[in-house]
C-alpha positions as CSV (number, residue, x, y, z in Angstrom):
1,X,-16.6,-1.6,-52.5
2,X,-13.2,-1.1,-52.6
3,X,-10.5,-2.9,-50.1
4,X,-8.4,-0.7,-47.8
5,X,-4.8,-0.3,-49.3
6,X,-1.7,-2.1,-46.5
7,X,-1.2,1.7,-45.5
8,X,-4.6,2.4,-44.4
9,X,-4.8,-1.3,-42.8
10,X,-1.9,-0.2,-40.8
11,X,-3.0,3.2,-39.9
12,X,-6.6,1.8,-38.8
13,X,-4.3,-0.7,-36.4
14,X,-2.2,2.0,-35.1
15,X,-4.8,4.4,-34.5
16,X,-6.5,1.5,-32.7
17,X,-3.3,0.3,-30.6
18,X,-2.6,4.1,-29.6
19,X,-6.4,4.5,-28.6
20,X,-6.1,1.1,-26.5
21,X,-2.5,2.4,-24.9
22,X,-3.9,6.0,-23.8
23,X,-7.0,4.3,-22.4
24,X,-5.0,1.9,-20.3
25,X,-3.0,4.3,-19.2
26,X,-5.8,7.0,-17.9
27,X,-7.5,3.8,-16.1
28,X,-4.3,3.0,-14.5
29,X,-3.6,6.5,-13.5
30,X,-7.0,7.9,-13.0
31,X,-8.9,5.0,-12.0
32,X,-7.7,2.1,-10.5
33,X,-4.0,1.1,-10.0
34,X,-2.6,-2.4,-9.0
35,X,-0.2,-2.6,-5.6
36,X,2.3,-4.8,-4.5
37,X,2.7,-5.5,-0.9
38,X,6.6,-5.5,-0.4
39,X,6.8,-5.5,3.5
40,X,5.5,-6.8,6.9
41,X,4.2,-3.4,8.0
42,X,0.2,-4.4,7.5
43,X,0.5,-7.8,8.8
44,X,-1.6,-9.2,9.3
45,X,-4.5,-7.6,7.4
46,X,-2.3,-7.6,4.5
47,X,0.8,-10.1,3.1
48,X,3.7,-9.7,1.6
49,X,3.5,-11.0,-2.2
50,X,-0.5,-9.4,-1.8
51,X,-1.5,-8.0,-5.4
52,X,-4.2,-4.7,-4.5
53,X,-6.2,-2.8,-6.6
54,X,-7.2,0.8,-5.1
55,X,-10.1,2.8,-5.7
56,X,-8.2,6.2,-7.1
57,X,-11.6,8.2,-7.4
58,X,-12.6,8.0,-4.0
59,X,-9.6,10.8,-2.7
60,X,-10.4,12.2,-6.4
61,X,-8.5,10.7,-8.7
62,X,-5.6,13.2,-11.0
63,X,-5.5,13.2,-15.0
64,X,-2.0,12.0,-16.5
65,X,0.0,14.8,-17.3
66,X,-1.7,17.3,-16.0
67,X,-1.8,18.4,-12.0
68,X,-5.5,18.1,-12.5
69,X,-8.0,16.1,-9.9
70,X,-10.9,15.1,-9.9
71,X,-13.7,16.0,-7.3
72,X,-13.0,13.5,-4.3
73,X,-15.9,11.3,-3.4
74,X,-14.4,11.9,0.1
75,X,-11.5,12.6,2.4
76,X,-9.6,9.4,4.1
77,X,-11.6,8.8,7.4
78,X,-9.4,7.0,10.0
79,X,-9.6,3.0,9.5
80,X,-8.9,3.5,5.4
81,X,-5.9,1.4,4.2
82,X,-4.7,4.1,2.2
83,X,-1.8,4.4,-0.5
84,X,0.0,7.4,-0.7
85,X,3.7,8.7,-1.7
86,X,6.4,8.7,1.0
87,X,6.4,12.5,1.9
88,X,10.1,12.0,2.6
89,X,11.0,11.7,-1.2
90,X,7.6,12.4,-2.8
91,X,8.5,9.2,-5.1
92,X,7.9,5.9,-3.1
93,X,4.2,4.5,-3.0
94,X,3.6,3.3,0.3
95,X,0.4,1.8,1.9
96,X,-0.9,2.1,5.6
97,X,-4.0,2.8,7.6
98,X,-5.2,5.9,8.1
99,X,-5.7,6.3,12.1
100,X,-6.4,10.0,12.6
101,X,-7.1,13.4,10.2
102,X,-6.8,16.9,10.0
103,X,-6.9,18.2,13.4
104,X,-7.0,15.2,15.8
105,X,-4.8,14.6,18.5
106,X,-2.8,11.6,18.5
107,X,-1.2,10.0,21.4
108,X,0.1,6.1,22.7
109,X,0.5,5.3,25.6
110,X,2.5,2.1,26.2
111,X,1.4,1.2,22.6
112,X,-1.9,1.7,23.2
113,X,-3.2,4.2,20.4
114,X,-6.0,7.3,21.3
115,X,-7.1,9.7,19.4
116,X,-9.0,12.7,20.9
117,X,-8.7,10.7,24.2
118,X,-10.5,7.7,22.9
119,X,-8.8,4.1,22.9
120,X,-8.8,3.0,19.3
121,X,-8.7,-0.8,19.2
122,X,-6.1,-2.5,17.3
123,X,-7.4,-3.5,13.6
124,X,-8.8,-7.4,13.0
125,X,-5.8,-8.7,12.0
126,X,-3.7,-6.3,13.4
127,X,-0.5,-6.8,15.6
128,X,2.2,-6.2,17.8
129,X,5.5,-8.0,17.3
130,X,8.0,-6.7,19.2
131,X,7.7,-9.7,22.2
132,X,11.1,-11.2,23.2
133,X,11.9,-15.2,22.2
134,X,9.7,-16.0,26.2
135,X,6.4,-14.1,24.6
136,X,7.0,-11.3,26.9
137,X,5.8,-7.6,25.4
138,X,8.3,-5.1,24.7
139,X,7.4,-1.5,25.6
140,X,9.6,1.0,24.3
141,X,9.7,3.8,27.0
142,X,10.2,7.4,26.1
143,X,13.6,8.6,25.0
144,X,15.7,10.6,27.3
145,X,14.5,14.5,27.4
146,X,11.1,12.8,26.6
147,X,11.2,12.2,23.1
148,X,8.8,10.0,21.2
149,X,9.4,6.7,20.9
150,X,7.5,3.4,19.1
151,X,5.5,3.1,21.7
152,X,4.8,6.3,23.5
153,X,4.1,9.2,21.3
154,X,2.5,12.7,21.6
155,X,-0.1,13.8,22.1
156,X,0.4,15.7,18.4
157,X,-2.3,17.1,16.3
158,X,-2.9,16.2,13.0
159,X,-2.1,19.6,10.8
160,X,-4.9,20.8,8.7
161,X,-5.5,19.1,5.6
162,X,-2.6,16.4,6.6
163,X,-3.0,12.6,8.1
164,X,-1.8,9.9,10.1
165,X,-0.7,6.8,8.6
166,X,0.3,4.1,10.9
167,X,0.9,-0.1,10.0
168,X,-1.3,-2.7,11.3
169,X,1.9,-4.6,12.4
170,X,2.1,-1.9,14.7
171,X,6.0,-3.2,16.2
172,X,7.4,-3.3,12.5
173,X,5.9,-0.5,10.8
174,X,7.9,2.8,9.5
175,X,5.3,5.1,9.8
176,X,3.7,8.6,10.7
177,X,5.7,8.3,13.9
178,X,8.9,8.2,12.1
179,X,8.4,10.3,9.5
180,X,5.3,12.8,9.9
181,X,2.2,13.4,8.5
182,X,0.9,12.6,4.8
183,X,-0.2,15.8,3.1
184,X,-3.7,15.1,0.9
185,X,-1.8,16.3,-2.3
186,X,-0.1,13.4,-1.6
187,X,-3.0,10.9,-1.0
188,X,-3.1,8.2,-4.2
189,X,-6.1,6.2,-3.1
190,X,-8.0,3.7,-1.1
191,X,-7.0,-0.2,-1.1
192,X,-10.1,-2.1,-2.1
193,X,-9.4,-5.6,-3.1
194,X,-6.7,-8.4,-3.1
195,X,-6.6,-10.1,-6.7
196,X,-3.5,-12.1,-6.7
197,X,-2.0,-13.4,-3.8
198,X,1.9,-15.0,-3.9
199,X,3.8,-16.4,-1.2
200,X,7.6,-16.9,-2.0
201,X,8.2,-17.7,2.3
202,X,6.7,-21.8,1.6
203,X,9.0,-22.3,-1.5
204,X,11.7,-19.6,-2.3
205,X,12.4,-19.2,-5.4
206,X,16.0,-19.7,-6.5
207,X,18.1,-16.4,-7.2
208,X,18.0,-15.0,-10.7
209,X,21.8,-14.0,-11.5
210,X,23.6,-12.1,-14.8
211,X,26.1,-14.8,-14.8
212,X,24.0,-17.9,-14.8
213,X,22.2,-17.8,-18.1
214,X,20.2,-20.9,-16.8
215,X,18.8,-19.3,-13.7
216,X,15.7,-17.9,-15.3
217,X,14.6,-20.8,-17.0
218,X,15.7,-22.7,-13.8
219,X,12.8,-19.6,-12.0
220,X,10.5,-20.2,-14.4
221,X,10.1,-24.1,-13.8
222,X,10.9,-23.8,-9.7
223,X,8.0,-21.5,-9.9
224,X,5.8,-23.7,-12.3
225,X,6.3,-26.7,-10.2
226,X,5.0,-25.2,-6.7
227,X,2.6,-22.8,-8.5
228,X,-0.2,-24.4,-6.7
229,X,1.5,-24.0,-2.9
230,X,2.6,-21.0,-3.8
231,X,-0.3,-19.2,-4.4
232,X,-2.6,-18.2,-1.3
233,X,-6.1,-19.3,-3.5
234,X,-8.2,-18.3,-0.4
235,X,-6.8,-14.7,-0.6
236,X,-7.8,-14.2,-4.1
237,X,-10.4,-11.4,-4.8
238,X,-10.8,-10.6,-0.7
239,X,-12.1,-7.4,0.2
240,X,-10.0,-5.1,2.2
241,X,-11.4,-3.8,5.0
């Protein structure tokens, strides 16, 4: 038996490089999709430097390229941790819990959030932040003519096939008050797990500039050094809920 020429050797390794490439690409559209946590607004369920992977077939997940989607295992249900594009440029990924869907009513009252008349207890590790330096709580009242504010909202309903994303850190959390409602068209899918977990706050790392050629190297061996403080190793691989 004959060996394979260099060109068909080459061909066999591209063929098996381009297979590999379109594969990891309809998994990480299709499938599931790592997240970076960027902000404060889902403290404390979720950290800033958090690494998520969400489920993208459970909202039915689309094919690359194509405005196809899959059948959807289900609808987001209020208390999902959902990821969605920013309806406000239809670019940005953002990531906040679902608290109400199509056709609730939505209302807070003194930052208390009910839905359908019902008091919806804050999440687990959910939070207010908004106290003054003395601990005291800081209720935004209604604006004047009686527009919505942080804390005192609606009541609203939840257009049809639209929902309502709010932050766990309910005080710091540019959300579906703000901005509206978050079409499904626009629904990515549900967070499911932390796998990496980094926290830059105990050791920042030192700035990375063009003009310093050093300051990468100088990153890479800051970062090296703390590795094991910086890394929140009881994080790893927790389920979100």
């Amino acid at each position: 038996m004959s060996r394979p020429s260099l060109t068909e050797s080459l061909w066999d390794n591209f063929k098996q490089i381009f297979i590999a490439v379109i594969l990891a690409i309809v998994i990480k559209t299709s499938i599931v999709e790592a997240y970076k946590i960027p902000s404060q607004s889902m403290e404390d369920t979720l950290l800033v430097g958090d690494f998520l992977l969400a489920n993208k077939f459970a909202y039915g997940a689309r094919l690359p390229l194509v405005n196809w989607r899959f059948p959807a295992i289900g609808r987001p249900e209020p208390g999902d941790i959902v990821i969605f594009i920013w309806p406000q440029d239809g670019v940005t990924k953002y990531i906040k819990r679902c608290v109400a869907g199509p056709g609730d009513t939505v209302e807070l009252k003194d930052k208390l959030l009910f839905v359908n008349g019902k008091l919806v207890e804050l999440p687990e590790h959910g939070k207010y932040g908004g106290n003054t330096p003395d601990g005291r709580i800081v209720v935004e009242p209604r604006q004047p003519g009686g527009l919505d504010s942080r804390d005192n909202f609606g009541p609203y309903v939840v257009p049809d096939d639209c929902y309502f994303m709010m932050g766990d850190n309910r005080d710091n959390s540019f959300d579906s008050r703000y901005w509206g409602v978050v079409p499904y068209e626009l629904i990515l899918g549900e967070a499911i797990l932390v796998h990496w977990s980094w926290d830059d706050s105990r050791y920042p790392s030192p700035e990375v500039t063009v003009t310093d050629p050093l300051s990468v190297p100088r990153l890479f061996i800051f970062n090296a050094v703390h590795f094991v403080q910086k890394v929140r190793w009881g994080r790893l691989f927790d389920l979100i809920s």
